[in-house]
N, CA, C and O of each residue as an XYZ file, in Angstrom:
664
protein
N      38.941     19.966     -9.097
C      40.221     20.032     -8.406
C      41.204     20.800     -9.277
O      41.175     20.960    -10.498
N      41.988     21.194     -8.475
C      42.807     22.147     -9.350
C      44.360     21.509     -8.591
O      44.405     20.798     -7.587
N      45.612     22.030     -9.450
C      47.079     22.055     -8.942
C      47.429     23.411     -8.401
O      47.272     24.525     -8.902
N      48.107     22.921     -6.881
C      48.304     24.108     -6.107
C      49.945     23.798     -6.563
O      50.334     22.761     -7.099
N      50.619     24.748     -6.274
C      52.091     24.846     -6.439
C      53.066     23.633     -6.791
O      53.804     23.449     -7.759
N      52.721     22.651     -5.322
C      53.597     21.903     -5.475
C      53.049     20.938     -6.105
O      53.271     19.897     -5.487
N      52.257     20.708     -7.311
C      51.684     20.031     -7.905
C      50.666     18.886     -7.535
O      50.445     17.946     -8.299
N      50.055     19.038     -6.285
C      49.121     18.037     -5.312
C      47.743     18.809     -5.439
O      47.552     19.949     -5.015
N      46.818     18.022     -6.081
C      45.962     18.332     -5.782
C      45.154     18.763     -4.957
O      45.507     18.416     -3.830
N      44.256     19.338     -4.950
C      42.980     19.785     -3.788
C      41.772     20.152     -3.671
O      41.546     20.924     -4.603
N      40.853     20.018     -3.024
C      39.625     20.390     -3.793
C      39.250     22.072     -3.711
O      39.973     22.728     -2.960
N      38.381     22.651     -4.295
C      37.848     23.586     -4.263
C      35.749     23.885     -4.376
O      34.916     23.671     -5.256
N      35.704     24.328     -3.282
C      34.426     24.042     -2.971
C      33.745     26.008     -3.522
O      34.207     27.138     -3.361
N      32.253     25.340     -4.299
C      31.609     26.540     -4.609
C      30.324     26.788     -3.214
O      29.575     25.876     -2.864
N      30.315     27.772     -2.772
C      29.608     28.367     -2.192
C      27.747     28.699     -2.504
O      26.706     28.431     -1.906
N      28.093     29.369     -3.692
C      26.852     29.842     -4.261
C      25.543     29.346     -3.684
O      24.832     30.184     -3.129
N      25.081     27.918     -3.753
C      24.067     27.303     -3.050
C      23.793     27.648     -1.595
O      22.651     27.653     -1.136
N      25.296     28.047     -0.613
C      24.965     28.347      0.552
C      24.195     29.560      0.257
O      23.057     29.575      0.725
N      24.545     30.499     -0.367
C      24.380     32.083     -0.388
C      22.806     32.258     -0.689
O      22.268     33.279     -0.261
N      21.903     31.145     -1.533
C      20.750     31.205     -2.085
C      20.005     31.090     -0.955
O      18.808     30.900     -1.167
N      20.394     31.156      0.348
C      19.317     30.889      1.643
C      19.894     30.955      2.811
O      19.254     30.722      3.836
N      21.344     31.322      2.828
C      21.591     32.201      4.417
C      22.089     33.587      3.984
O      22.301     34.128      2.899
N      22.178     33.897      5.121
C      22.452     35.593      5.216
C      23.223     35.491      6.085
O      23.037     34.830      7.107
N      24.425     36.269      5.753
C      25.623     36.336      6.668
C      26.694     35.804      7.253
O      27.231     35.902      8.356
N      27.046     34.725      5.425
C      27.607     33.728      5.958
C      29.038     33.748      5.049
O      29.889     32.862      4.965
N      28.997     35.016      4.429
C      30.474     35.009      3.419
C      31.473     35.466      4.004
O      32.549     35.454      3.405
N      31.367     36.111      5.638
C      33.217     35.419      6.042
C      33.293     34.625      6.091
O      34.416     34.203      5.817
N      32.168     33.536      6.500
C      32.823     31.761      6.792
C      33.357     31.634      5.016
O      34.530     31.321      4.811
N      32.697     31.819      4.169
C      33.424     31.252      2.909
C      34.394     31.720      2.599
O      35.249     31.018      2.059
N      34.651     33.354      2.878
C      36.062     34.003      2.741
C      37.143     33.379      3.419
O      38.181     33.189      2.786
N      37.041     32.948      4.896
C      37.320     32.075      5.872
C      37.803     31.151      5.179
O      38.979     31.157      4.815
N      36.748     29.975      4.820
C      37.414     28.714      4.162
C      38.286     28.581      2.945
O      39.056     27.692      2.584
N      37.874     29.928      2.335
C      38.742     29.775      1.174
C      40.532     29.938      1.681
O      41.520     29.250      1.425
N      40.295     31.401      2.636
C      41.820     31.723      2.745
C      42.403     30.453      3.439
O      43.617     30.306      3.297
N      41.681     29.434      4.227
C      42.393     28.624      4.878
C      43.011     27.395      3.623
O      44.002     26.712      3.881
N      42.397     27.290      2.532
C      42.735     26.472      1.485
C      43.649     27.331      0.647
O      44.090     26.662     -0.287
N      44.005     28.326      0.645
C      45.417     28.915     -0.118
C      46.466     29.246      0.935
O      47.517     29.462      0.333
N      46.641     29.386      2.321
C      47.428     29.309      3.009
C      48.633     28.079      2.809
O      48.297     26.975      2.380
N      49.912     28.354      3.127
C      50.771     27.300      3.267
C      50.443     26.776      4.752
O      49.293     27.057      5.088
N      50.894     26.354      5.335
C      50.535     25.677      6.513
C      52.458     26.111      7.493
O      53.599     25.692      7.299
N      52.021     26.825      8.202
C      52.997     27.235      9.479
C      53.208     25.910     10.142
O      52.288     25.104     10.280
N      54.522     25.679     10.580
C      54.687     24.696     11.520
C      55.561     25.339     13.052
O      55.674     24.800     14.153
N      55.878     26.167     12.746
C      56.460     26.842     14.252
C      56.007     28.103     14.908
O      56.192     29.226     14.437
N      55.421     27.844     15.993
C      55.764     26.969     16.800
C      54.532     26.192     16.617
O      53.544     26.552     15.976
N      54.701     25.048     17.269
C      54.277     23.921     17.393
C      52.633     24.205     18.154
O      53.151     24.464     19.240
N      51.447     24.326     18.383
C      50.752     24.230     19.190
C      49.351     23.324     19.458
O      48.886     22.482     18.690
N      48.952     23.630     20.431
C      47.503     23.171     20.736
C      45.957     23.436     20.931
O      45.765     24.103     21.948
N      44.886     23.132     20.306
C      44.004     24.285     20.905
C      43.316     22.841     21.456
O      43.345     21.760     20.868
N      42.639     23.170     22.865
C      41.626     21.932     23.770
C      40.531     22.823     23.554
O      40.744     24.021     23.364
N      39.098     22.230     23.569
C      38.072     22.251     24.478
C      38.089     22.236     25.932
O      37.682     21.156     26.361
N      38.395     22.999     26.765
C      37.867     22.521     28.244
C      37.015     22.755     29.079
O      37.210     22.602     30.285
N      35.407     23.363     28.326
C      34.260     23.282     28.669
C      33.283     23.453     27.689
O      33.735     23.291     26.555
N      31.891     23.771     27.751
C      31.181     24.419     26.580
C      31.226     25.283     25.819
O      30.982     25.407     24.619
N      31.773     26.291     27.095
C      32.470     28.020     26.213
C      33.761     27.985     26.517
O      34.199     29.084     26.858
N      34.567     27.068     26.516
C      35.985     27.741     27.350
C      36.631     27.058     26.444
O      36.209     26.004     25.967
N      37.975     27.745     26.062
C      39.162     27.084     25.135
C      40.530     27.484     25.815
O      41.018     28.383     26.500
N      40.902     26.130     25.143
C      42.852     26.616     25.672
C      43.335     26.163     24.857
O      43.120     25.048     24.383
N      44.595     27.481     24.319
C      45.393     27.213     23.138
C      46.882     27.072     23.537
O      47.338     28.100     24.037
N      47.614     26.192     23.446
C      48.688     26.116     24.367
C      49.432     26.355     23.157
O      48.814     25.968     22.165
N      50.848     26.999     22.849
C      51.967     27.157     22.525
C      53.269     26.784     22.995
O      53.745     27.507     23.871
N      54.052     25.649     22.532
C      55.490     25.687     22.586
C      56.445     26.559     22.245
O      56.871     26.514     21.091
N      56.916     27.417     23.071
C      57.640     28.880     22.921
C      58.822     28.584     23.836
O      59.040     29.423     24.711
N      59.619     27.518     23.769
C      60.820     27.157     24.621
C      62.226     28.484     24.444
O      62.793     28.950     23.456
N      62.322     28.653     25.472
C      63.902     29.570     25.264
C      63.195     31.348     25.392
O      63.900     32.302     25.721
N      61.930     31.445     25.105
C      61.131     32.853     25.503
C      60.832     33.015     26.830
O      60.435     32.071     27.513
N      60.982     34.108     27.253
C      60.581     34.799     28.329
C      59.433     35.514     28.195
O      58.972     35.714     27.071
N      58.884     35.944     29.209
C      56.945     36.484     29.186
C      57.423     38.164     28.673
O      56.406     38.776     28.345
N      58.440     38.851     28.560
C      59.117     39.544     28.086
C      59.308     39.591     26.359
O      59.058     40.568     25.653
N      59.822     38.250     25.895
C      59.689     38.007     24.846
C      58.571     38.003     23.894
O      58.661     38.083     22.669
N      57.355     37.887     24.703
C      55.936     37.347     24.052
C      55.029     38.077     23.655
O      54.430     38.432     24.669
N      54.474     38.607     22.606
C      53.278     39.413     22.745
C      52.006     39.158     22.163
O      51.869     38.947     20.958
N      50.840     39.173     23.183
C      49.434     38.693     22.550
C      49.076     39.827     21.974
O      49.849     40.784     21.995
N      48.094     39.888     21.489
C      47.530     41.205     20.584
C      45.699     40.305     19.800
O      45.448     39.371     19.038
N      44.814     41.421     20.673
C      43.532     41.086     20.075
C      43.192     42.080     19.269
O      43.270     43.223     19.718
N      42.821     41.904     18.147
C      41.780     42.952     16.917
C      41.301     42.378     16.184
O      41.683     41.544     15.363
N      40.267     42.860     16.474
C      39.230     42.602     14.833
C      39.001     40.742     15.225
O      39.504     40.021     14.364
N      38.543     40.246     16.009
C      38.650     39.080     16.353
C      39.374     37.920     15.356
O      38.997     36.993     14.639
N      40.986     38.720     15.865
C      42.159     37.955     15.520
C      42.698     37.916     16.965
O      42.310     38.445     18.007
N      43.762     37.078     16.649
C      44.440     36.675     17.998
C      45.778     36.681     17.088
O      45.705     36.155     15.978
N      46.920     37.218     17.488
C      48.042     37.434     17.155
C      48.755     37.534     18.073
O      48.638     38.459     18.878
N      50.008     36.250     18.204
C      51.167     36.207     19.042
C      51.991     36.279     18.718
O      52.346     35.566     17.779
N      52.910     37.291     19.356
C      54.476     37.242     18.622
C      55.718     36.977     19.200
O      55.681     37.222     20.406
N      56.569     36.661     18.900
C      57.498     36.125     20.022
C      58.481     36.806     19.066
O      58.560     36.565     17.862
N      59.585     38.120     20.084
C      60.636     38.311     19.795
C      61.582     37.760     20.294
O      61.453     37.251     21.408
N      62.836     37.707     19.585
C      64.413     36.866     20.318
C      65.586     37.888     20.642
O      66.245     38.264     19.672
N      65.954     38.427     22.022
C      66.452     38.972     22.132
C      68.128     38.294     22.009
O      68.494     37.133     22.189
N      69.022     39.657     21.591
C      70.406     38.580     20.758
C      71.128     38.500     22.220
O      71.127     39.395     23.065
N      71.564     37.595     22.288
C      72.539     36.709     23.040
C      74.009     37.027     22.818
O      74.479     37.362     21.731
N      74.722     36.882     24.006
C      76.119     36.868     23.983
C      76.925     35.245     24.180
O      77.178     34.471     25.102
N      77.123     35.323     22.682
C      77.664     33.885     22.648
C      79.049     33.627     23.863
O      79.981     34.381     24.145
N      78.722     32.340     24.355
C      79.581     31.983     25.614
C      80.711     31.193     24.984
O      81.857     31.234     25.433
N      80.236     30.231     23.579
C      81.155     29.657     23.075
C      80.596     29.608     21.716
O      79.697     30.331     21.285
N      81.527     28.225     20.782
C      81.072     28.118     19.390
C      80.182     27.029     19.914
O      80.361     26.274     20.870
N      78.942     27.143     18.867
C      77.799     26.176     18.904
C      78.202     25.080     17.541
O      78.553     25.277     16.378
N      77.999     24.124     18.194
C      78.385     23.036     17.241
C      77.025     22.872     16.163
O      77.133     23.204     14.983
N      76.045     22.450     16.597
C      74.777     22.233     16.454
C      74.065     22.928     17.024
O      74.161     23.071     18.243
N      72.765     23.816     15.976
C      71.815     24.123     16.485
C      70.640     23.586     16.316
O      70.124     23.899     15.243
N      69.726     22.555     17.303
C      68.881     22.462     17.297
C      67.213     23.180     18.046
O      66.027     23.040     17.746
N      67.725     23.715     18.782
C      66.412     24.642     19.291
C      66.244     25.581     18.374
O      67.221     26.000     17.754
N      64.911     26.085     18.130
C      64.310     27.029     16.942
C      64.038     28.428     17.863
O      63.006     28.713     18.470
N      65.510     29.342     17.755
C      65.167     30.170     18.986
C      64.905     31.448     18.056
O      65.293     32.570     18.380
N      64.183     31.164     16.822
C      63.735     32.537     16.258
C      62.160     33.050     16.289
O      61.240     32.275     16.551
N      61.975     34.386     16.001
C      60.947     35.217     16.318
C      60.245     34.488     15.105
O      60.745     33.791     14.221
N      58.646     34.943     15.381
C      57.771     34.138     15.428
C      56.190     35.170     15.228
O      55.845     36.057     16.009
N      55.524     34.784     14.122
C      54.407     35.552     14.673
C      53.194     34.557     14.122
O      53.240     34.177     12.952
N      52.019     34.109     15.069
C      51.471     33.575     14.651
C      49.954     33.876     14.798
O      49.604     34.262     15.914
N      48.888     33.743     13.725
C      47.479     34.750     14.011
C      46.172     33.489     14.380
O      46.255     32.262     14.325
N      45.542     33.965     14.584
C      44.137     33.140     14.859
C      43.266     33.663     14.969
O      43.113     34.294     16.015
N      42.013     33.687     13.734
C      40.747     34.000     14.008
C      40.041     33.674     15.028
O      40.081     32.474     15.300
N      39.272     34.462     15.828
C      38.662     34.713     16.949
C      36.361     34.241     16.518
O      35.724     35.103     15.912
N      36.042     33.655     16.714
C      34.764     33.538     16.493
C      33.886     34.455     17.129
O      34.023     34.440     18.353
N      33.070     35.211     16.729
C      32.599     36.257     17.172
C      32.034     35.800     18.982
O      31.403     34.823     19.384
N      32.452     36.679     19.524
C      32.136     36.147     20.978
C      32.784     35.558     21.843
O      32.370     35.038     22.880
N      34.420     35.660     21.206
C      35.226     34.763     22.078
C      36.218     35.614     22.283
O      36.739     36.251     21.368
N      36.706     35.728     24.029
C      37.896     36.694     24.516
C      38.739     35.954     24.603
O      38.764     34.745     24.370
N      39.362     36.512     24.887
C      40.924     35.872     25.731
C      40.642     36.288     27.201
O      40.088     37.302     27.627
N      41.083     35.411     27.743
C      40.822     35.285     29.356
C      41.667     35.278     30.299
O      41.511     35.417     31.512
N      42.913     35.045     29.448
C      43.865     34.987     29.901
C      45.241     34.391     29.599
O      45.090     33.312     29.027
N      46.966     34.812     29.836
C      47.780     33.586     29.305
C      48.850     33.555     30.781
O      49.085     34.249     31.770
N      49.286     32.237     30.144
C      50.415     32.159     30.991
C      51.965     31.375     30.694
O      51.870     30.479     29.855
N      52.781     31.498     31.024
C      54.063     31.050     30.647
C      54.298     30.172     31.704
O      54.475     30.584     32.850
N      54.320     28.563     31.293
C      55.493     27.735     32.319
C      55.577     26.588     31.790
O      54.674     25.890     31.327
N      57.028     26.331     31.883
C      57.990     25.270     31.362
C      58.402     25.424     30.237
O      58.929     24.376     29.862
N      58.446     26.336     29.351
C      58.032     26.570     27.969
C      56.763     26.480     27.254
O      56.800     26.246     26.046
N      55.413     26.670     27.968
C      54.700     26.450     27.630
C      53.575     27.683     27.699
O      53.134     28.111     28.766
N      53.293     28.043     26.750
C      52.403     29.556     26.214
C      50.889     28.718     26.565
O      50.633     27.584     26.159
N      50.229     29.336     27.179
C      48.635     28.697     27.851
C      47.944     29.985     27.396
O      48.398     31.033     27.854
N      46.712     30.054     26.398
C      46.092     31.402     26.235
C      44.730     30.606     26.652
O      44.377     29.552     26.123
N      43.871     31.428     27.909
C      42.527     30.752     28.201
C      42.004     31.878     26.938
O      42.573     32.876     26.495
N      40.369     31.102     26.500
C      39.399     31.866     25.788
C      38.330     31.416     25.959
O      38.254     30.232     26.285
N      37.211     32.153     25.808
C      36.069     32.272     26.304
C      35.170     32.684     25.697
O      35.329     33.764     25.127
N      34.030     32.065     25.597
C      32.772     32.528     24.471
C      32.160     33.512     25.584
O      32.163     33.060     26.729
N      31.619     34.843     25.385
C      31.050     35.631     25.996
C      29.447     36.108     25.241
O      29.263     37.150     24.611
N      28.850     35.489     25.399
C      27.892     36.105     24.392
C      26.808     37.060     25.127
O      26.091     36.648     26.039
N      26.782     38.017     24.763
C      26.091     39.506     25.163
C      24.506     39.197     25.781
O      23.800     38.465     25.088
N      23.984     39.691     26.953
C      22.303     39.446     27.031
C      21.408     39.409     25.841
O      20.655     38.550     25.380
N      21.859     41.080     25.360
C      20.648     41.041     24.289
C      20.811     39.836     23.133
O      20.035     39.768     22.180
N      21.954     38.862     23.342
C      21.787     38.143     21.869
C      21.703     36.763     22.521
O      22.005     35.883     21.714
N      21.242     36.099     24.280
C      21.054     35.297     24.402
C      19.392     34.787     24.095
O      18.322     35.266     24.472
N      19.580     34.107     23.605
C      17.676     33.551     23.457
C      16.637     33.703     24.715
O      16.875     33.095     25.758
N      15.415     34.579     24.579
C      14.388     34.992     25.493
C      12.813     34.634     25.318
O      12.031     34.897     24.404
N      12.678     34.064     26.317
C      11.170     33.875     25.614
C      10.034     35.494     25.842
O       9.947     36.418     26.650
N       9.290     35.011     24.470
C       8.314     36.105     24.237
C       6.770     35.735     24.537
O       6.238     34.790     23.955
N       6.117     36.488     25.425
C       4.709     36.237     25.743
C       3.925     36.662     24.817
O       4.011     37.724     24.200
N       2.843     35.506     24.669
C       1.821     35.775     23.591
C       0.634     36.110     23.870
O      -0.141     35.214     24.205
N       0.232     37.298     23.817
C      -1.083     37.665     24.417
C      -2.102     37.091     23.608
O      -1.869     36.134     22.870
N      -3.352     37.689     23.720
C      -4.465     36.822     23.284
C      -5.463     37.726     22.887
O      -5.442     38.827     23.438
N      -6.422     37.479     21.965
C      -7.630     38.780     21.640
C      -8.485     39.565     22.505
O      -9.067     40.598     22.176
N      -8.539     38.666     24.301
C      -9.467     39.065     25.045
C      -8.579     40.664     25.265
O      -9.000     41.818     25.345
N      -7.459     40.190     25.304
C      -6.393     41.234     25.963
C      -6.841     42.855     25.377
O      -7.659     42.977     24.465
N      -6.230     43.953     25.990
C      -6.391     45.102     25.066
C      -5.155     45.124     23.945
O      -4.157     44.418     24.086
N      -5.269     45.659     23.271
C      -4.642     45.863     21.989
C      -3.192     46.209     22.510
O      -2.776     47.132     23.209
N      -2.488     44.972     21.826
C      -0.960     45.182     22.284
C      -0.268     46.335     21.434
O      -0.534     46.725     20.297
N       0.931     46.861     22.550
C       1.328     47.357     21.900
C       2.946     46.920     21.683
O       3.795     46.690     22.544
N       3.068     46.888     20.002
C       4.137     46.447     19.589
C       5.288     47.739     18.930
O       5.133     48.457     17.942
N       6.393     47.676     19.868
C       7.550     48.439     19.478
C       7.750     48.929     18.231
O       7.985     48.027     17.428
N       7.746     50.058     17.749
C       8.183     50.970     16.411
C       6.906     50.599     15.231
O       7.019     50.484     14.011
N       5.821     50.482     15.997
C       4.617     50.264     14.678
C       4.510     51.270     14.350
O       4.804     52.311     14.937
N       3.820     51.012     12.793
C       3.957     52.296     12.267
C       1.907     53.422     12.637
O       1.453     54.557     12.494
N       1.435     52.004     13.150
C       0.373     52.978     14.277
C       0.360     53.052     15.204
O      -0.781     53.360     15.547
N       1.226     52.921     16.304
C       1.497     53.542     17.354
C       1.752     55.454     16.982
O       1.507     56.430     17.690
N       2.224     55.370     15.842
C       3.025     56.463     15.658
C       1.756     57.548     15.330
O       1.488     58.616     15.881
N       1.056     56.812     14.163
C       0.257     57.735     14.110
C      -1.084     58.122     14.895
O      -1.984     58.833     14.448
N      -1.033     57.457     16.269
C      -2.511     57.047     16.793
C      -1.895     58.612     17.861
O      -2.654     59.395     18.433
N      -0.268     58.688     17.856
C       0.145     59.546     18.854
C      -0.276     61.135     18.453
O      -0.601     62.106     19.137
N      -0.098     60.899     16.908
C      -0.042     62.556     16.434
C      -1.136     63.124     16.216
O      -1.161     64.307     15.875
């Protein structure tokens, strides 16, 4: 454990052992690490549900924005929302301000395979649908197994196919 800033401990986890037997797994550790040196955002306020096997909804509290105000933005499977505040013509003096009517940008890694499906604005409430899409060629297929009676299979990019051709 080490001291992060404000002097609270935390743990710090080594990887290495994962790395000795998967392949392709050091964004998740790049991943976990940046999420353990991040400060932690609190505005706006939000939600992410499950509401099926592949389907997600990330709801946002964005009170006082207009769908004008808002902007989604997908890259690089990030999800980035931003909320600008357009300035106002004060009607009077404000005694107290309690609504948090400032701009805002907030990001979210995207898991490979997951869109956005869609958003929507009502009541103050930012709704982003998402969706696991995963491609044919990378859904699981079964493969037929021929047998010795069979004639001699032929298997894609051998390196005697190649030469049986020339």
């Amino acid at each position: 454990m080490r001291p992060c800033f404000l002097g609270v401990y935390h743990m710090t986890y080594d990887f290495a052992p994962l790395f000795r037997t998967a392949i392709g797994f050091d964004r998740m550790a790049r991943l976990a690490g940046a999420a353990q040196e991040t400060v932690s955002q609190s505005y706006p306020p939000y939600n992410i549900e499950r509401i099926g096997d592949d389907s997600y909804r990330l709801t946002m509290a964005v009170a006082g924005f207009a769908p004008d105000d808002l902007e989604l933005t997908v890259r690089e499977n990030s999800l980035v929302i931003t909320g600008r505040v357009k300035a106002e013509a004060e009607t009077g003096e404000v005694l107290f301000r309690g609504i948090a009517g400032r701009a805002f940008e907030r990001r979210f890694v995207l898991a490979d395979h997951i869109v956005v499906d869609g958003a929507d604005l009502q009541n103050g409430l930012l709704h982003v649908g998402l969706k696991r899409v995963v491609p044919e060629a990378l859904k699981p297929r079964r493969i037929q197994i021929g047998s010795a009676a069979q004639a001699t299979p032929v298997i894609a990019n051998d390196s005697k196919d190649a030469s049986q051709a020339a």
